[in-house]
N, CA and C atoms as an extended XYZ file, in Angstrom:
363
Properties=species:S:1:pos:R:3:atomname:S:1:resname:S:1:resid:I:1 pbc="F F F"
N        85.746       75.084       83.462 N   UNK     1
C        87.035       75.570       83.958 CA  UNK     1
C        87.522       74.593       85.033 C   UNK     1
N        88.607       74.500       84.654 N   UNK     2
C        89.537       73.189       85.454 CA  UNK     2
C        90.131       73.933       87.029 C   UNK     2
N        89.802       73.562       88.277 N   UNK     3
C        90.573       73.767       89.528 CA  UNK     3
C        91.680       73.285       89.230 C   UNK     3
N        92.893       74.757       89.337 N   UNK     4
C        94.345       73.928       89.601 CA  UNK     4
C        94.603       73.364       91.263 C   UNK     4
N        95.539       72.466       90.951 N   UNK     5
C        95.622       72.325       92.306 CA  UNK     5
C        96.734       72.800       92.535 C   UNK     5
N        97.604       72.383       93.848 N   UNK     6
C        98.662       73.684       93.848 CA  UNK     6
C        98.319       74.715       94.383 C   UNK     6
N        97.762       75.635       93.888 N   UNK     7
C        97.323       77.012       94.266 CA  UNK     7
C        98.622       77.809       94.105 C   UNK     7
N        98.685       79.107       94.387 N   UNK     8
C        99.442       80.252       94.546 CA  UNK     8
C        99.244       81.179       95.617 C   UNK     8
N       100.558       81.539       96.252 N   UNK     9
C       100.532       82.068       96.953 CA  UNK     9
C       100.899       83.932       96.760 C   UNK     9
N        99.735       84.802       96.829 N   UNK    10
C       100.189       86.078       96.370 CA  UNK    10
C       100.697       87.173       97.819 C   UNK    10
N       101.510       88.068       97.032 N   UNK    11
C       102.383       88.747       97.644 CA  UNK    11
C       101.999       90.239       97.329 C   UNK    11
N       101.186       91.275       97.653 N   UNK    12
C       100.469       92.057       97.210 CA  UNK    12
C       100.154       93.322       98.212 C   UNK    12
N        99.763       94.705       98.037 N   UNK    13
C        98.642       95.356       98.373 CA  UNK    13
C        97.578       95.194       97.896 C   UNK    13
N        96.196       95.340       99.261 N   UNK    14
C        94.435       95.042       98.630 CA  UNK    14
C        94.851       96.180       98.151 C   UNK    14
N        95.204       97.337       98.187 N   UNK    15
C        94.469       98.395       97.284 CA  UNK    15
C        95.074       98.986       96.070 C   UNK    15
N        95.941       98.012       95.549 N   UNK    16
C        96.797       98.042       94.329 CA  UNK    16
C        96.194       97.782       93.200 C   UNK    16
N        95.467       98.442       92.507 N   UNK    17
C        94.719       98.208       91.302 CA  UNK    17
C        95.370       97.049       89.903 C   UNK    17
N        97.092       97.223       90.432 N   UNK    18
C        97.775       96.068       89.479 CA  UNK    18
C        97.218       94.634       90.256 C   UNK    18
N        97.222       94.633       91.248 N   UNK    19
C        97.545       93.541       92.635 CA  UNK    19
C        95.432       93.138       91.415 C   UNK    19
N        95.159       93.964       91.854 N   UNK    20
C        93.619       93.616       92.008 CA  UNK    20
C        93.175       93.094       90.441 C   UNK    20
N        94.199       93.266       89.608 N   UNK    21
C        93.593       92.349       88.103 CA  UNK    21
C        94.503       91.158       88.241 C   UNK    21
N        95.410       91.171       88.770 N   UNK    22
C        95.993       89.775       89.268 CA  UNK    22
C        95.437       88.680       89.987 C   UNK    22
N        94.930       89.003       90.768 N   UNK    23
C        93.860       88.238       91.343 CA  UNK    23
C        92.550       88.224       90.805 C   UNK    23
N        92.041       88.815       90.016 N   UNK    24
C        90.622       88.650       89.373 CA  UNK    24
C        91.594       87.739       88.380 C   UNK    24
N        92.186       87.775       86.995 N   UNK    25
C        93.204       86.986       86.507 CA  UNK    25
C        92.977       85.546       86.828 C   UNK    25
N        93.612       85.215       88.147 N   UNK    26
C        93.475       84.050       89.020 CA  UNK    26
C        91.942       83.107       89.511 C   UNK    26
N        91.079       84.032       89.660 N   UNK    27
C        90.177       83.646       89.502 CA  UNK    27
C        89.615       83.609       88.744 C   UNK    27
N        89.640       83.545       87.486 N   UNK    28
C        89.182       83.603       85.827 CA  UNK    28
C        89.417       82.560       85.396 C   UNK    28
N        90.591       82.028       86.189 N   UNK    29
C        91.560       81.274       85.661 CA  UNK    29
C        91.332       79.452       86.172 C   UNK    29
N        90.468       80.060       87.619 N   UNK    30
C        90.148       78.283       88.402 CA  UNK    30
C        91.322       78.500       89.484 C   UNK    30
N        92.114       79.737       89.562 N   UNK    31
C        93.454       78.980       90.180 CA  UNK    31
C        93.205       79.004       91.705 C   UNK    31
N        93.362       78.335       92.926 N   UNK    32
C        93.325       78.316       93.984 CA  UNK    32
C        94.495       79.184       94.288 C   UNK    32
N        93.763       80.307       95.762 N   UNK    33
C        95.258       80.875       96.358 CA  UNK    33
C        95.147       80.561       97.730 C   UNK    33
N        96.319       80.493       98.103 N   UNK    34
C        96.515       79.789       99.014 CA  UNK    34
C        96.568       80.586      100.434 C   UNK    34
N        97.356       81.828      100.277 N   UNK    35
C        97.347       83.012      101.068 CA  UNK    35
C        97.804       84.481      100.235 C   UNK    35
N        97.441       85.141      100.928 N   UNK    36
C        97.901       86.446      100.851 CA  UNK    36
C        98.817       87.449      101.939 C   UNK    36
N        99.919       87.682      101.077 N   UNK    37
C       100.465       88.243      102.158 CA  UNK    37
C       100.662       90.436      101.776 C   UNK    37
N        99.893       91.472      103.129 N   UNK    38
C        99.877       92.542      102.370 CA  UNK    38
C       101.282       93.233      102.924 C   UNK    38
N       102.409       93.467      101.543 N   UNK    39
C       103.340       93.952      101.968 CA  UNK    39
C       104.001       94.876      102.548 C   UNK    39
N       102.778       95.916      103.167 N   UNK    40
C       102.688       97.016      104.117 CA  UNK    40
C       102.444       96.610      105.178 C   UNK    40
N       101.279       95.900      105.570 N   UNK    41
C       101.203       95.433      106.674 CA  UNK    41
C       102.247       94.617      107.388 C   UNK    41
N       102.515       93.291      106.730 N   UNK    42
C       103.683       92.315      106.940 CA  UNK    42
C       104.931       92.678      106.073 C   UNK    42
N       105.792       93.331      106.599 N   UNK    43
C       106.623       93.696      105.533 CA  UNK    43
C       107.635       92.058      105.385 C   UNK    43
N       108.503       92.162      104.524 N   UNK    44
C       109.199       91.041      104.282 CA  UNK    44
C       110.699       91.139      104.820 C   UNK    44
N       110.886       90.214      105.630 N   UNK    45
C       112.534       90.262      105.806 CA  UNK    45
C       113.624       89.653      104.877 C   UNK    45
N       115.063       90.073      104.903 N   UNK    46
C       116.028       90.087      103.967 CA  UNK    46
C       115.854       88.824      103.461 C   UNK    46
N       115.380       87.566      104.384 N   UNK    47
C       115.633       86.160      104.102 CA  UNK    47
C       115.062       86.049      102.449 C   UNK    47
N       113.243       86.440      103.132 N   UNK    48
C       112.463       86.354      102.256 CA  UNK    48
C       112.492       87.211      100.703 C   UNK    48
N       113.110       88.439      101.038 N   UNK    49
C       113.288       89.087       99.582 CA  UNK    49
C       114.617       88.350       98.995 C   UNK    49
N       115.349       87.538       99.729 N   UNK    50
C       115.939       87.307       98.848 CA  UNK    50
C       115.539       85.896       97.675 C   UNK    50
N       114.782       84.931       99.165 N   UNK    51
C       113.717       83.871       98.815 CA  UNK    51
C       113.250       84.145       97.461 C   UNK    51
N       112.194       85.274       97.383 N   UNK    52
C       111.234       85.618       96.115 CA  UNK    52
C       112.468       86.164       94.771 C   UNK    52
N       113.262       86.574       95.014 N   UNK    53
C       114.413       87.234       93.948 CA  UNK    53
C       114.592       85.914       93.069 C   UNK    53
N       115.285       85.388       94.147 N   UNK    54
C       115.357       84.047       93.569 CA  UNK    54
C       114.266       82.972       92.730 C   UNK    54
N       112.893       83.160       93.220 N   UNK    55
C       111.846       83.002       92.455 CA  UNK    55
C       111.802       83.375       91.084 C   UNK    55
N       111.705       84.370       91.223 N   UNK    56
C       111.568       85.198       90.154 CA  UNK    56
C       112.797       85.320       89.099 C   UNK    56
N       113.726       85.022       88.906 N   UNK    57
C       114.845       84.931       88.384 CA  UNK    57
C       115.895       86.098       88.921 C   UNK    57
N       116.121       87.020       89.684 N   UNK    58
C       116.723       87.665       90.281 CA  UNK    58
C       116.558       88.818       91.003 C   UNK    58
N       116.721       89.353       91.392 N   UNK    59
C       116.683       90.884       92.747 CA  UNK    59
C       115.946       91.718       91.214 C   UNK    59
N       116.886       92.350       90.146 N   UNK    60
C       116.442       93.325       89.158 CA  UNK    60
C       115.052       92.737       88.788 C   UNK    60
N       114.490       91.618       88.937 N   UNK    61
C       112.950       91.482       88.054 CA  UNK    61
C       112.252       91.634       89.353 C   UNK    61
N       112.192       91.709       90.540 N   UNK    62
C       111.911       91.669       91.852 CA  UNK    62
C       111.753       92.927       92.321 C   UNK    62
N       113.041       94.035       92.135 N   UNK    63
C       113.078       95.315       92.308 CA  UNK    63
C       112.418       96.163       91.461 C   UNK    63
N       111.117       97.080       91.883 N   UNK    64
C       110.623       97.926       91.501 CA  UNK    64
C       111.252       99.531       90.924 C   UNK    64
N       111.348      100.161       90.058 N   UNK    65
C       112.478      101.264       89.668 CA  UNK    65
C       111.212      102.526       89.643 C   UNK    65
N       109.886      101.971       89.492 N   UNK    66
C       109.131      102.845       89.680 CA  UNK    66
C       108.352      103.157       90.794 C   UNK    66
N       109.065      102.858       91.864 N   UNK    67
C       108.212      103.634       93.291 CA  UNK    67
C       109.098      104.856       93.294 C   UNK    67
N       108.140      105.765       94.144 N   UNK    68
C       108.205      107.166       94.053 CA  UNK    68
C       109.841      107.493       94.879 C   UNK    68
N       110.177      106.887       95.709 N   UNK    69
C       111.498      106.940       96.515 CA  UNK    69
C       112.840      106.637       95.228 C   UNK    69
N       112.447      105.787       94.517 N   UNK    70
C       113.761      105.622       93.319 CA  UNK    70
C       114.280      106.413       92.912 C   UNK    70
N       113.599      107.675       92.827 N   UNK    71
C       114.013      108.705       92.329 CA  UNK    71
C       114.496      110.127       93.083 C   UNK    71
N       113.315      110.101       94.269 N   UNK    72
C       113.539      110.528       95.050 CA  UNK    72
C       115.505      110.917       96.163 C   UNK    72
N       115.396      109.209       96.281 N   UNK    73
C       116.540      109.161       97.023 CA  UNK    73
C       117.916      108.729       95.910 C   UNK    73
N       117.663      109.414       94.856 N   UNK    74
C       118.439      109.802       93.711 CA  UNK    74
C       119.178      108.357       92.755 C   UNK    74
N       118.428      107.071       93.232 N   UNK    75
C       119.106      105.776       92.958 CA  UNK    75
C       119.019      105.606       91.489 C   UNK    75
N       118.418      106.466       90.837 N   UNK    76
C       118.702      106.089       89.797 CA  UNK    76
C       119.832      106.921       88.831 C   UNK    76
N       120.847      107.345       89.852 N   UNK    77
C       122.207      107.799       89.659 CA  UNK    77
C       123.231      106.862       89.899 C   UNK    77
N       122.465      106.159       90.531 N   UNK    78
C       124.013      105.058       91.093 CA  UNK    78
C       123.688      103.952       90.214 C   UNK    78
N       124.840      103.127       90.597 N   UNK    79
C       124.967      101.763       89.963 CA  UNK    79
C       124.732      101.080       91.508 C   UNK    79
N       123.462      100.302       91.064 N   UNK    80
C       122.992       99.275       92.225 CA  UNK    80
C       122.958       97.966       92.287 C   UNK    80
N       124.313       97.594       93.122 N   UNK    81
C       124.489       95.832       92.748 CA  UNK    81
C       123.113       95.212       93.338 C   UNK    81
N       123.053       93.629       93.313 N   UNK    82
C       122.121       92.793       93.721 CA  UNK    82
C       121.921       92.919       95.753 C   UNK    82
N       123.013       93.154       95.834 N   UNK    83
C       123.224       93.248       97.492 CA  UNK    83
C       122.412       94.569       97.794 C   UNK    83
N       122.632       95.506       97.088 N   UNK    84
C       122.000       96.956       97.248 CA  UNK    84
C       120.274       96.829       97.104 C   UNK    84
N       120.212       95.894       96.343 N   UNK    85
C       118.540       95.917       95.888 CA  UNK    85
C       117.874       94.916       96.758 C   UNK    85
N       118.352       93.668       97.189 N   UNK    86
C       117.994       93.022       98.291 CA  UNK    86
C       117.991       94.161       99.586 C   UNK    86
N       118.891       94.924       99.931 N   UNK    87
C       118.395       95.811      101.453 CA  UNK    87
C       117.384       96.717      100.835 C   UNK    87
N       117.215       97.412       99.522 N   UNK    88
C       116.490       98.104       99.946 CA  UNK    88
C       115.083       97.512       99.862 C   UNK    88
N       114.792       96.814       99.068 N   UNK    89
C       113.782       95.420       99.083 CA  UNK    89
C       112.843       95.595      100.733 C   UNK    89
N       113.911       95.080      101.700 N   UNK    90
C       113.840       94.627      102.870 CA  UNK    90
C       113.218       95.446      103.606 C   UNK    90
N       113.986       96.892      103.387 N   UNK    91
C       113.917       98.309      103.783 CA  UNK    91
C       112.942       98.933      104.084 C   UNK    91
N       111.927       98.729      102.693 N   UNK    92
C       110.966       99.467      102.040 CA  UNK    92
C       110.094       98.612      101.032 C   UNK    92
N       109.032       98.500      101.612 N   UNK    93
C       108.026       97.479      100.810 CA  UNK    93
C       107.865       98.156       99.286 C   UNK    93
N       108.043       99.367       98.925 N   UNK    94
C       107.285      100.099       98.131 CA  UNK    94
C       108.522       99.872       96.906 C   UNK    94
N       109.740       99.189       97.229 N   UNK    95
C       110.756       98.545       96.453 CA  UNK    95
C       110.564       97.158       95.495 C   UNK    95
N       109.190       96.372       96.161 N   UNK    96
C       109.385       95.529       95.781 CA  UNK    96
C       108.099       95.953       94.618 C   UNK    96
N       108.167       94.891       93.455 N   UNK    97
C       106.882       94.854       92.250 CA  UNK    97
C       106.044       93.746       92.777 C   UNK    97
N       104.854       94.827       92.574 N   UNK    98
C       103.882       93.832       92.764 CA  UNK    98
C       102.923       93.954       91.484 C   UNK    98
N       102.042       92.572       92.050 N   UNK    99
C       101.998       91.684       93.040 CA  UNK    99
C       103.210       90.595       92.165 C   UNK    99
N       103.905       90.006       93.293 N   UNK   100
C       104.045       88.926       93.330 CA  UNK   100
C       103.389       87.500       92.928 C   UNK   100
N       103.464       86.769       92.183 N   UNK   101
C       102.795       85.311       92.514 CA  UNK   101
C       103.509       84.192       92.927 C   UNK   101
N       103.375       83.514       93.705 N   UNK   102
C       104.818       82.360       93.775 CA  UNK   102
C       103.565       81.188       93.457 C   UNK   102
N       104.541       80.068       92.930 N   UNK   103
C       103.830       78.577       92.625 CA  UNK   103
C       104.756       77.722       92.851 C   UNK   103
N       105.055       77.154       94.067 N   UNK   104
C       106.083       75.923       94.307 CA  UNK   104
C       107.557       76.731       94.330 C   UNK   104
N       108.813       76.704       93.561 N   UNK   105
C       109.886       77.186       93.381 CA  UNK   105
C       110.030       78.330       92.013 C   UNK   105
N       109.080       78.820       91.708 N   UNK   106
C       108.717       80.229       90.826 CA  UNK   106
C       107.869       81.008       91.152 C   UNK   106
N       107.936       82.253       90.198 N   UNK   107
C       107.446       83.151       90.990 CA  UNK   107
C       107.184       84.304       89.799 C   UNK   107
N       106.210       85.289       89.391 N   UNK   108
C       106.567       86.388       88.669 CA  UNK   108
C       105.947       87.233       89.431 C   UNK   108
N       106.544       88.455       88.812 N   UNK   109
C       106.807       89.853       89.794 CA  UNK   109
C       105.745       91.089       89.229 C   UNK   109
N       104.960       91.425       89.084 N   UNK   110
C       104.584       92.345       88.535 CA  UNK   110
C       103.129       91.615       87.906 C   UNK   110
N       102.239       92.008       87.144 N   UNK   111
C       101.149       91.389       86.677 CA  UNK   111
C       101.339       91.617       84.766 C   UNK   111
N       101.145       90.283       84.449 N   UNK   112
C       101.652       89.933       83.031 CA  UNK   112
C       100.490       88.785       82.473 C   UNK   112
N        99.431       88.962       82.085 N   UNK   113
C        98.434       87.918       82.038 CA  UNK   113
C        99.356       86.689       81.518 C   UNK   113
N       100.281       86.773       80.374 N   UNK   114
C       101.072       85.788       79.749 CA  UNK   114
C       102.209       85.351       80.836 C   UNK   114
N       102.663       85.644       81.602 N   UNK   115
C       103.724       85.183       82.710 CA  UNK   115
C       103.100       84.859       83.766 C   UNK   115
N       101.559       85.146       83.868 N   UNK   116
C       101.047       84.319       84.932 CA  UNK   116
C       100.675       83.143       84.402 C   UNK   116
N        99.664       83.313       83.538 N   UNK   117
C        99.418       81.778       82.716 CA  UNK   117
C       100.689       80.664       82.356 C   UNK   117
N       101.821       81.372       82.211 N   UNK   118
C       102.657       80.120       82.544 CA  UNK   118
C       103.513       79.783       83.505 C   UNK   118
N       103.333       80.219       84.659 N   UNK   119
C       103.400       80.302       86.045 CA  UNK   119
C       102.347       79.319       86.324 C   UNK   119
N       101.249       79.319       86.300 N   UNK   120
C       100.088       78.237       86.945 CA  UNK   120
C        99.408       77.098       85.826 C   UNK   120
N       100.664       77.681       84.197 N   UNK   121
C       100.105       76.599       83.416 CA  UNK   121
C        98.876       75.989       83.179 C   UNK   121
């Protein structure tokens, strides 16, 4: 097994059982990570959710529809532009999909063995 170099930087909860085959994944894989950031602890500011949106190809692949508040705070009645999903992003960690992976200027959102593998190629 080949060390990538590069590495990845993940964006995650430790106690996220998605988060936690993502990173076993990664290490299966040779891939170096570089840091971890836990999005409860360090939450992310507007800059940065908008940073990773952009990674990822936009706010909707970024924005989570299944945390327990989506429904809760009735959003999935409204029509929610990109501006709406960046604050609540910002807002509320439990908005964003995890884990995250970023690699240089990409990024995928959620854990996808096939969208990570071509993420770290």
């Amino acid at each position: 097994m080949s060390e990538h170099t590069g590495g990845v930087d993940v964006y995650w909860l430790p106690h996220c059982t998605t988060c936690q085959k993502a990173v076993q994944h990664l290490h299966e894989r040779g891939v170096r990570i570089g840091s971890f950031r836990d999005l409860k602890a360090q939450p992310l500011q507007r800059a940065e959710v908008e940073d990773l949106a952009r990674k990822v190809g936009g706010a909707e692949k970024l924005f989570s529809k299944r945390a327990m508040k989506y429904r809760k705070l009735g959003l999935h009645e409204q029509t929610l532009t990109d501006d709406d999903l960046l604050h609540l992003m910002a807002e509320e960690y439990t908005f964003v999909t995890r884990p995250v992976i970023v690699r240089g200027n990409r990024a995928t959102a959620g854990f996808s063995a096939k969208r990570v593998d071509e993420l770290v190629g």
